[in-house]
N, CA, C and O atoms as CSV, one atom per row, in Angstrom:
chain,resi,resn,atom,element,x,y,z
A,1,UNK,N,N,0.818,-1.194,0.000
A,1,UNK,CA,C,0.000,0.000,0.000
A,1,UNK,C,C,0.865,1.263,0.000
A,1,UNK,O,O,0.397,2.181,-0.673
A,2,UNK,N,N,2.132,1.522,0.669
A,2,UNK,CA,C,2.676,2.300,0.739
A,2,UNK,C,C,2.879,3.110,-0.398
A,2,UNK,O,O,2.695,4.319,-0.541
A,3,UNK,N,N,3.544,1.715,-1.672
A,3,UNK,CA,C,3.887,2.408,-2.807
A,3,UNK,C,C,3.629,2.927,-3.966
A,3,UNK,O,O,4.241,3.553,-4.831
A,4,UNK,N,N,1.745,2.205,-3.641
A,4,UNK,CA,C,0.839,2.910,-4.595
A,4,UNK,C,C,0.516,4.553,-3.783
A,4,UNK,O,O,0.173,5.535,-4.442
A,5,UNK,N,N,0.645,4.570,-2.767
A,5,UNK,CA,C,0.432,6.027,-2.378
A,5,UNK,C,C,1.610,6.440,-2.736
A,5,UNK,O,O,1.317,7.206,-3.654
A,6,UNK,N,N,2.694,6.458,-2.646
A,6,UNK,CA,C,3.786,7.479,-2.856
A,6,UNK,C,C,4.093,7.445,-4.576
A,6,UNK,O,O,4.767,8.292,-5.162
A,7,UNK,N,N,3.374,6.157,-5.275
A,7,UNK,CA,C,3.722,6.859,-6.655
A,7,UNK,C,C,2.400,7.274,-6.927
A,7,UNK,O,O,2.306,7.296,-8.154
A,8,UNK,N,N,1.370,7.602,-6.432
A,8,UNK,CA,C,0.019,8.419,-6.844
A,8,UNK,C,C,0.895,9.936,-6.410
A,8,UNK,O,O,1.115,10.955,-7.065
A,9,UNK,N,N,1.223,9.568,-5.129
A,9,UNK,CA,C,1.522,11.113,-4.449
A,9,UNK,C,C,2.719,12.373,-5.445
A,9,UNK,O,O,2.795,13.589,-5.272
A,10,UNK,N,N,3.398,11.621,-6.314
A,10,UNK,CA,C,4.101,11.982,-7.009
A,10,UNK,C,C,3.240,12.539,-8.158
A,10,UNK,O,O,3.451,13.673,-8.587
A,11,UNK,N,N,2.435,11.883,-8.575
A,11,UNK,CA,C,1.578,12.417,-9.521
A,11,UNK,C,C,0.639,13.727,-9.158
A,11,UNK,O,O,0.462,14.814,-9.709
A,12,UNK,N,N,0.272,13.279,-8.305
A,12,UNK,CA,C,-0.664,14.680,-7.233
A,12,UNK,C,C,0.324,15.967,-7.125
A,12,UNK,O,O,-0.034,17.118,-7.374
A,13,UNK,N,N,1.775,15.534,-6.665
A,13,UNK,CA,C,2.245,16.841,-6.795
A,13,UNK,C,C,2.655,17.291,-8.439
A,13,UNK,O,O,2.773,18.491,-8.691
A,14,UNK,N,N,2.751,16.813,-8.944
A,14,UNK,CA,C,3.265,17.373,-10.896
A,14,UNK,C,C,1.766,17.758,-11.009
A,14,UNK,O,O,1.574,18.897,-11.435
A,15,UNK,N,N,0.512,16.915,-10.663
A,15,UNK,CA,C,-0.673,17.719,-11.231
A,15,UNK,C,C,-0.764,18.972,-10.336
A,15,UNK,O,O,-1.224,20.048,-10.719
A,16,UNK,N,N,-0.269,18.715,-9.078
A,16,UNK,CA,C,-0.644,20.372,-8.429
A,16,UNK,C,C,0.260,21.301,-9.310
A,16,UNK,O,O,-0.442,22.255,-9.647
A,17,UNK,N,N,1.440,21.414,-9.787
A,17,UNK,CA,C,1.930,22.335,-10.376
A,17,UNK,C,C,1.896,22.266,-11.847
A,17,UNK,O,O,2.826,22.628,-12.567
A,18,UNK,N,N,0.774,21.781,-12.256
A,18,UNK,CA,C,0.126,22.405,-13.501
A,18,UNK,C,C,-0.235,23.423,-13.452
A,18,UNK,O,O,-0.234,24.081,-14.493
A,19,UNK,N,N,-0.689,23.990,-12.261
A,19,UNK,CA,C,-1.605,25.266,-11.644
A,19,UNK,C,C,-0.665,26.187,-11.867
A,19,UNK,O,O,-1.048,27.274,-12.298
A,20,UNK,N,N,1.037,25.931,-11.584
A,20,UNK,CA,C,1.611,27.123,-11.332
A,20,UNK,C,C,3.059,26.633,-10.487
A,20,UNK,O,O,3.264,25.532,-9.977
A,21,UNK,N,N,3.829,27.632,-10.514
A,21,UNK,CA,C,5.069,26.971,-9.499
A,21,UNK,C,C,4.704,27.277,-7.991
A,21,UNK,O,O,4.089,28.307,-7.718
A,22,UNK,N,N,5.114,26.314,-6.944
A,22,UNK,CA,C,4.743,26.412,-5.890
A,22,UNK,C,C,6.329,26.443,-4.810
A,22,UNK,O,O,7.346,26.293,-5.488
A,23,UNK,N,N,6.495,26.560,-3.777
A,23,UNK,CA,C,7.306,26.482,-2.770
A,23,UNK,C,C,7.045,25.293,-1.916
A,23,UNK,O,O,5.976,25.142,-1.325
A,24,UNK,N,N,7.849,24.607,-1.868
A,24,UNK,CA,C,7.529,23.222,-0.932
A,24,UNK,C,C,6.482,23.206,0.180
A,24,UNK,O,O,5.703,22.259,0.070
A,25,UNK,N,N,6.268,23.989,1.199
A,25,UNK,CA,C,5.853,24.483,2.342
A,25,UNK,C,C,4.059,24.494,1.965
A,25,UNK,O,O,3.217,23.957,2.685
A,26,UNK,N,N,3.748,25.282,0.597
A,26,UNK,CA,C,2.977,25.757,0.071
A,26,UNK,C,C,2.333,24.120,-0.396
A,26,UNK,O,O,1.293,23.687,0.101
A,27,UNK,N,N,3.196,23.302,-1.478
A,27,UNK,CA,C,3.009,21.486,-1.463
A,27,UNK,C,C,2.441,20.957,-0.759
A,27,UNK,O,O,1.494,20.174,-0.827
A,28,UNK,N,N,3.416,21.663,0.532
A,28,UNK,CA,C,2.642,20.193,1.323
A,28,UNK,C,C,1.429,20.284,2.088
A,28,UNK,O,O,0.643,19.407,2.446
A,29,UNK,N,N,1.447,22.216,2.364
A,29,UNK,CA,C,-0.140,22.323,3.036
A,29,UNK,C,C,-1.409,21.685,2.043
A,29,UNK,O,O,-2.341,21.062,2.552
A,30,UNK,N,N,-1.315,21.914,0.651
A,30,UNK,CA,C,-2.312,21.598,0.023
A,30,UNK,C,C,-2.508,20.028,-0.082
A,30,UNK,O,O,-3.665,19.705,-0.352
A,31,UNK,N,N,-1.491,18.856,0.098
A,31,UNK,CA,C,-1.459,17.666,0.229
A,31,UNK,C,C,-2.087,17.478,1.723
A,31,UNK,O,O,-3.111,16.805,1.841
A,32,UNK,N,N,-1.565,17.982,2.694
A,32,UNK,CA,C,-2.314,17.632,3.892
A,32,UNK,C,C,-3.570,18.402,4.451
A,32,UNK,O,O,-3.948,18.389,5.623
A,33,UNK,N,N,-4.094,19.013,3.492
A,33,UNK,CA,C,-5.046,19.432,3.642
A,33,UNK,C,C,-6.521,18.375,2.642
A,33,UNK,O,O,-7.743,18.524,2.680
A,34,UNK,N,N,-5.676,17.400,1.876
A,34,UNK,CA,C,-6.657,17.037,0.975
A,34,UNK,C,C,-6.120,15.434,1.654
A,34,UNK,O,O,-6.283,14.496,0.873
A,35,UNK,N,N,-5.679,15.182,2.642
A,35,UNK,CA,C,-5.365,13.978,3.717
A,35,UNK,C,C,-4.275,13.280,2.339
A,35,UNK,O,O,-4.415,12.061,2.439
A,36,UNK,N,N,-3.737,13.445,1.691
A,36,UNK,CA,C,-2.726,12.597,0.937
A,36,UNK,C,C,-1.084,12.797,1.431
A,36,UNK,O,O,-0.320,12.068,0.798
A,37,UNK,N,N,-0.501,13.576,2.350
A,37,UNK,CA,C,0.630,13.842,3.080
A,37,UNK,C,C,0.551,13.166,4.602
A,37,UNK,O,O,-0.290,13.736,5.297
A,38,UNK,N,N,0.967,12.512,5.000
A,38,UNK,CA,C,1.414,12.049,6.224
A,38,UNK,C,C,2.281,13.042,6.871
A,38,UNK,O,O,2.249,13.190,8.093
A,39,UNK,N,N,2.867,13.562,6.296
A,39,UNK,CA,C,3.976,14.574,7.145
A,39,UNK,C,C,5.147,14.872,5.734
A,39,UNK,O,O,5.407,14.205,4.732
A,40,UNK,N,N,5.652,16.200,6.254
A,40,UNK,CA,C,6.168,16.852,5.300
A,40,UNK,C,C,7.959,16.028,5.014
A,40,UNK,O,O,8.777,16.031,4.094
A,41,UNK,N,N,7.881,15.489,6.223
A,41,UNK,CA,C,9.214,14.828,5.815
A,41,UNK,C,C,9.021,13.831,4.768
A,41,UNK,O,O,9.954,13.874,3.966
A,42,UNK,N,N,8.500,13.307,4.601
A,42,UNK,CA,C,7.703,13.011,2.701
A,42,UNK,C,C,8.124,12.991,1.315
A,42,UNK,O,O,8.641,12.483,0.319
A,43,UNK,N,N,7.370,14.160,2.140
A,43,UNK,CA,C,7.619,15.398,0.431
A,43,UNK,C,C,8.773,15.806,0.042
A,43,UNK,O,O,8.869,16.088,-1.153
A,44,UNK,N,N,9.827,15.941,0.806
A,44,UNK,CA,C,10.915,16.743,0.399
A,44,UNK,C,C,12.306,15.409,-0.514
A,44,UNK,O,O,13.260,15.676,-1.245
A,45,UNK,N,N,11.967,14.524,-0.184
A,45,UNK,CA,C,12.350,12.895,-0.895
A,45,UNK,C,C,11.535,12.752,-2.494
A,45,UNK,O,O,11.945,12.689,-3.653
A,46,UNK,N,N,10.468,12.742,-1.980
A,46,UNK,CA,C,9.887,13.064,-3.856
A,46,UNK,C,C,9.804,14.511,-4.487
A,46,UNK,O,O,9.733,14.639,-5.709
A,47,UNK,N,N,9.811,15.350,-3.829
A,47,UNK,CA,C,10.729,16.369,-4.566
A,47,UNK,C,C,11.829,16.459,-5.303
A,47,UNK,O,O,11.758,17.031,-6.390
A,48,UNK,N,N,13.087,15.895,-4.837
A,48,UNK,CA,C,14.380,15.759,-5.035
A,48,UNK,C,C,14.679,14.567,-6.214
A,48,UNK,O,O,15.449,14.713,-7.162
A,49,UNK,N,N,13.838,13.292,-5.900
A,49,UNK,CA,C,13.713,12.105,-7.096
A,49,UNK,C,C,12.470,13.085,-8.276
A,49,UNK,O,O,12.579,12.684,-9.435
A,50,UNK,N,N,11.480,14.143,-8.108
A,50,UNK,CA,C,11.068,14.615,-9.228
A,50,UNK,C,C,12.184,15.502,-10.253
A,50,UNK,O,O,12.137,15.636,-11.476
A,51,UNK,N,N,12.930,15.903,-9.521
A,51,UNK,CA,C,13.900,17.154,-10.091
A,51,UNK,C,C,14.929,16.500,-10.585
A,51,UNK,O,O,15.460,17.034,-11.559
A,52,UNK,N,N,15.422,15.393,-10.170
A,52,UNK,CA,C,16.411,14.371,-10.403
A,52,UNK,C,C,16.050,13.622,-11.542
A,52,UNK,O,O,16.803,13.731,-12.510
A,53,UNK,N,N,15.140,12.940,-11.637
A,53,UNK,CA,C,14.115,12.655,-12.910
A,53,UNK,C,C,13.897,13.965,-13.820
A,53,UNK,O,O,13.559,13.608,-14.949
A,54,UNK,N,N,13.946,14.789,-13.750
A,54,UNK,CA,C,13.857,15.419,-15.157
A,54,UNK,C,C,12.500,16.384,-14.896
A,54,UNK,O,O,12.417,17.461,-15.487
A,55,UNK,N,N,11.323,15.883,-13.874
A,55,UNK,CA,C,10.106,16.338,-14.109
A,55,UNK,C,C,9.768,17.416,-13.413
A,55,UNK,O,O,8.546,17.461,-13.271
A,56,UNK,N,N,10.348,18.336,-12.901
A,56,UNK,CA,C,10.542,19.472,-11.987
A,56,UNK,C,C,11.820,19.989,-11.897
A,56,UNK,O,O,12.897,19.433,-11.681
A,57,UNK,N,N,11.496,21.266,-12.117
A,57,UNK,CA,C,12.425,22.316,-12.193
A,57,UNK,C,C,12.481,23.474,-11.176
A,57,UNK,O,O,11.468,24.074,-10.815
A,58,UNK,N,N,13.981,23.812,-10.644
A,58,UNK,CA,C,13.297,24.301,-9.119
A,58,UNK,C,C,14.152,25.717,-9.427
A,58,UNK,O,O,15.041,25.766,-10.277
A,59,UNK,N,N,13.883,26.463,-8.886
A,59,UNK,CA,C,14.471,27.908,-8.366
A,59,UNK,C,C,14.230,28.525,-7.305
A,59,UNK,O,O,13.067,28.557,-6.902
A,60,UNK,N,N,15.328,29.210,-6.538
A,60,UNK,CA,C,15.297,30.299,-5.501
A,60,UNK,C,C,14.835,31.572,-5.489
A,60,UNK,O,O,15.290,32.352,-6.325
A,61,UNK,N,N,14.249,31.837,-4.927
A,61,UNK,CA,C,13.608,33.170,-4.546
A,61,UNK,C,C,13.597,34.112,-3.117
A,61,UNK,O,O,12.936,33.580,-2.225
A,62,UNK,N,N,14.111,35.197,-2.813
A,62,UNK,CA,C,13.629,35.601,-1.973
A,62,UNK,C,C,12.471,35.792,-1.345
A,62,UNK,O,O,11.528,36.272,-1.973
A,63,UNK,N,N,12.334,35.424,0.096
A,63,UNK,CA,C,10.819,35.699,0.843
A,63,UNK,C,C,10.890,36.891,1.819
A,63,UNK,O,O,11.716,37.097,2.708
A,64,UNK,N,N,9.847,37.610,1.449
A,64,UNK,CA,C,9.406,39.042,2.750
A,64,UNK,C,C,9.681,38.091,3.798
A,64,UNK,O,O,10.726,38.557,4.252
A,65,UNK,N,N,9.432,37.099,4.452
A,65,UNK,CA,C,8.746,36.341,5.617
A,65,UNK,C,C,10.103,35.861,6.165
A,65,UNK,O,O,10.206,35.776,7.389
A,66,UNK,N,N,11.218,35.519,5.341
A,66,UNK,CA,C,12.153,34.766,6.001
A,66,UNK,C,C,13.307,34.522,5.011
A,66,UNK,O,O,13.676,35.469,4.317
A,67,UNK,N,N,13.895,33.335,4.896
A,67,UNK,CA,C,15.160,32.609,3.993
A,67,UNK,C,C,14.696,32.886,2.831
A,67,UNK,O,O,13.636,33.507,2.754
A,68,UNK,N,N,15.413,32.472,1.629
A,68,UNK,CA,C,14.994,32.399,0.678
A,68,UNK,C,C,14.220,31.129,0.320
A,68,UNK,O,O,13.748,30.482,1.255
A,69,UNK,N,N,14.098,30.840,-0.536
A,69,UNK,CA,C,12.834,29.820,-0.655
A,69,UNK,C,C,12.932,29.208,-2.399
A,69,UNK,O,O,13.157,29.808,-3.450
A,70,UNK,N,N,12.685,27.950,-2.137
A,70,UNK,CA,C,13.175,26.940,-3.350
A,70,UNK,C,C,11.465,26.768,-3.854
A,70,UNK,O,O,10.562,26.301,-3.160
A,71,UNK,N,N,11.361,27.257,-5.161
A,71,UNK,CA,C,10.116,26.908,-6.162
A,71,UNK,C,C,10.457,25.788,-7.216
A,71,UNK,O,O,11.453,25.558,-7.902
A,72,UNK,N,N,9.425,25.282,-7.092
A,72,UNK,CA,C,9.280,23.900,-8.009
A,72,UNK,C,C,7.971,24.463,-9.198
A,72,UNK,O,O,6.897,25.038,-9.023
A,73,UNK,N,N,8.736,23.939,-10.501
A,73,UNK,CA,C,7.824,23.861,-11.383
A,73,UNK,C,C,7.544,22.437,-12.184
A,73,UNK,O,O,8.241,21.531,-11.727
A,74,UNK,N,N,6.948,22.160,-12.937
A,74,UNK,CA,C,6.530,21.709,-14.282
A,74,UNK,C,C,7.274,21.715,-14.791
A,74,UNK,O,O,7.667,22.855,-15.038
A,75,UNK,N,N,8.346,20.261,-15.553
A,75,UNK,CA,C,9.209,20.343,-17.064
A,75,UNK,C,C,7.915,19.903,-18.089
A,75,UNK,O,O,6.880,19.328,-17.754
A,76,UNK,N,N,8.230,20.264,-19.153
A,76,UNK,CA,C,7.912,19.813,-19.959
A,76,UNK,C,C,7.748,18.140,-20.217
A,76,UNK,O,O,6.988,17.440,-20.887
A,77,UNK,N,N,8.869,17.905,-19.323
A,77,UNK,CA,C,8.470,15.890,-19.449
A,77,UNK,C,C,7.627,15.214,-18.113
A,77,UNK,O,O,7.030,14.142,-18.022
A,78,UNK,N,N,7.906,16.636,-16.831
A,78,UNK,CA,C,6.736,16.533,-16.070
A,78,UNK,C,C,5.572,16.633,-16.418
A,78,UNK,O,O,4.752,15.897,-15.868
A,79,UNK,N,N,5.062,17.734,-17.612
A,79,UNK,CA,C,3.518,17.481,-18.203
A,79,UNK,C,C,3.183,16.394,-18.975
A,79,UNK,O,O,2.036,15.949,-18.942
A,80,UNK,N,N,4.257,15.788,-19.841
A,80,UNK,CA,C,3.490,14.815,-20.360
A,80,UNK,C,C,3.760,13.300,-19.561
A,80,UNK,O,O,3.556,12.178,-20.024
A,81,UNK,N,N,4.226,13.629,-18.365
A,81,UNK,CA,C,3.855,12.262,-17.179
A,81,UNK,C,C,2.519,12.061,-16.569
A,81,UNK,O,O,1.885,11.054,-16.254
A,82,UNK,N,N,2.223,13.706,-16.481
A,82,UNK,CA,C,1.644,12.972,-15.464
A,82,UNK,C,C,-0.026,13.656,-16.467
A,82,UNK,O,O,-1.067,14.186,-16.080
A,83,UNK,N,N,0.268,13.441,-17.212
A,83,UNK,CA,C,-0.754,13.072,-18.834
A,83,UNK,C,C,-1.308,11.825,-18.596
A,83,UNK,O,O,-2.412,11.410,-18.243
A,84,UNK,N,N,-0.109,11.286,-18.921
A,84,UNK,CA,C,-0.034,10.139,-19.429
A,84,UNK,C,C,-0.800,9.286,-17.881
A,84,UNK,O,O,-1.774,8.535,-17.824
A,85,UNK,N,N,-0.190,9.623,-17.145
A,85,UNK,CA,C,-1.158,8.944,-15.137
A,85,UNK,C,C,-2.485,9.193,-15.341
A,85,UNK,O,O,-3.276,8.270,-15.147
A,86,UNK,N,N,-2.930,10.390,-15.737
A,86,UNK,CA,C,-4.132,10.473,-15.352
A,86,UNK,C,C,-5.109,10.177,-16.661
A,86,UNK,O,O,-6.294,10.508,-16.696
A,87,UNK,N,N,-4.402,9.492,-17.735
A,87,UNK,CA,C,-4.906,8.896,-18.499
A,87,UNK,C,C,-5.243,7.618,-18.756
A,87,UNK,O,O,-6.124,7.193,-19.503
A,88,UNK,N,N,-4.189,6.821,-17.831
A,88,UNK,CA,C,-4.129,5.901,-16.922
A,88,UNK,C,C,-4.944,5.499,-15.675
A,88,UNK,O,O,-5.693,4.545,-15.467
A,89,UNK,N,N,-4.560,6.520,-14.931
A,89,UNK,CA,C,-5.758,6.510,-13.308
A,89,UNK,C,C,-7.036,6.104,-13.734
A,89,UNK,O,O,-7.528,4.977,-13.686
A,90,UNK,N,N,-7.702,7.559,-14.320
A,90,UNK,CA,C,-8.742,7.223,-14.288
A,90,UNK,C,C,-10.051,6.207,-14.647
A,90,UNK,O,O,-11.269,6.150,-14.477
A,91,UNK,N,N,-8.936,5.443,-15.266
A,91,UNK,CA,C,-10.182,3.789,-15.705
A,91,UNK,C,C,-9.802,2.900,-14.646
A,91,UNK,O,O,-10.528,2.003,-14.217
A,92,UNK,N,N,-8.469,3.207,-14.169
A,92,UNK,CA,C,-8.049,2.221,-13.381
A,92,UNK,C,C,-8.517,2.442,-12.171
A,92,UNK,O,O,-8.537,1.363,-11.580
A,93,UNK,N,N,-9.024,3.566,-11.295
A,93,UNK,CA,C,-9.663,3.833,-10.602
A,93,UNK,C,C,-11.180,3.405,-10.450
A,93,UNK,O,O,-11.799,3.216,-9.403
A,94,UNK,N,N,-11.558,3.316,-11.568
A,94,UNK,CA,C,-13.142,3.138,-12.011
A,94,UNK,C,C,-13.267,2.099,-11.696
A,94,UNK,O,O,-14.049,1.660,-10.853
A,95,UNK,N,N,-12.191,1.311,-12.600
A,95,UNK,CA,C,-12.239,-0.479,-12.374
A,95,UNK,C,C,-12.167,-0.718,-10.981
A,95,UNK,O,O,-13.105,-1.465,-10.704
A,96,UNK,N,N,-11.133,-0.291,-9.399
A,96,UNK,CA,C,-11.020,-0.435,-8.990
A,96,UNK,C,C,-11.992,-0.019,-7.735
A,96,UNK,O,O,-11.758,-0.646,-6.702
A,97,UNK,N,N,-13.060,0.958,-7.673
A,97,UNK,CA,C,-14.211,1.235,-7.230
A,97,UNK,C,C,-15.313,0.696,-7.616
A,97,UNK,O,O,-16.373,0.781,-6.997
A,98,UNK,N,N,-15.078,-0.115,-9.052
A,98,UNK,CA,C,-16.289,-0.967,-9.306
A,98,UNK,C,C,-16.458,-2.327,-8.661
A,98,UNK,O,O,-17.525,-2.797,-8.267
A,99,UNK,N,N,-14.842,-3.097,-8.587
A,99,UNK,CA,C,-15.023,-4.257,-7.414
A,99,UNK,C,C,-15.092,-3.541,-6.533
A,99,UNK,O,O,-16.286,-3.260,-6.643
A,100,UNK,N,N,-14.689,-2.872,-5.525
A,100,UNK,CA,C,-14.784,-2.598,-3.841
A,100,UNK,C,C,-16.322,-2.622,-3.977
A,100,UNK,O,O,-16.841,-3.643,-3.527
A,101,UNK,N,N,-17.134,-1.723,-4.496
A,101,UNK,CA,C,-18.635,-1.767,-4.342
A,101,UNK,C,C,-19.230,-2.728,-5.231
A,101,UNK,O,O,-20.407,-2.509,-5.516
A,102,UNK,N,N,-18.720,-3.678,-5.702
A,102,UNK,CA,C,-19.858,-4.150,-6.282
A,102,UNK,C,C,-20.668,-4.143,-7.467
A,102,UNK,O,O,-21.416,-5.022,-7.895
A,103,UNK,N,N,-20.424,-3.126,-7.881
A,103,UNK,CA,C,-21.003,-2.504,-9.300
A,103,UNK,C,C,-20.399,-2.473,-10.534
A,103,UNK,O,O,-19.234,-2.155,-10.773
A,104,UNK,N,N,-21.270,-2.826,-11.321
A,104,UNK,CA,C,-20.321,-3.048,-12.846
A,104,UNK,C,C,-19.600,-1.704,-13.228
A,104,UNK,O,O,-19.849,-0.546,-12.894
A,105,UNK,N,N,-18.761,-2.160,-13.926
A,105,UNK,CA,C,-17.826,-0.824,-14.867
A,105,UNK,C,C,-18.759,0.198,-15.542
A,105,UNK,O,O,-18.286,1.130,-16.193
């Protein structure tokens, strides 16, 4: 179970930054706010294997608030991954809510 959550969770974060580039901090409130983060020590491991992989692209920025601060975006081979997942997911999801309940496809 673990590792279907952490490679969904990888996908969840490349689809969150379709929206836009985000700051880690910013990641992970919106993951643990939608119960898919256990804790931020997490996130910062598939961060590093996304950017390492090719599929996120990060930069520094200064913050009013404090340190400077590392933004993650979208590569170009991050959009067509996580394309390709949720082109994927979603039957496989279907299928997989159709046994738990019972109900045909």
């Amino acid at each position: 179970m673990t590792n279907l959550r952490r490679g969904a969770l990888e996908y969840c974060i490349l689809a969150l930054l379709r929206e836009g580039e985000r700051y880690g901090l910013d990641i992970a409130r919106e993951l643990t706010g939608r119960s898919l983060l256990a804790s931020e020590g997490t996130l910062y491991p598939l961060l590093s294997r996304l950017r390492k992989g090719g599929l996120v692209a990060t930069s520094w920025r200064e913050s009013d608030a404090g340190p400077p601060r590392r933004y993650y975006s979208l590569t170009p081979d991050g959009q067509r991954a996580v394309n390709v997942f949720e082109a994927t997911w979603v039957p496989f999801r279907s299928g997989v809510d159709a046994v738990l309940t019972g109900r045909p496809a």
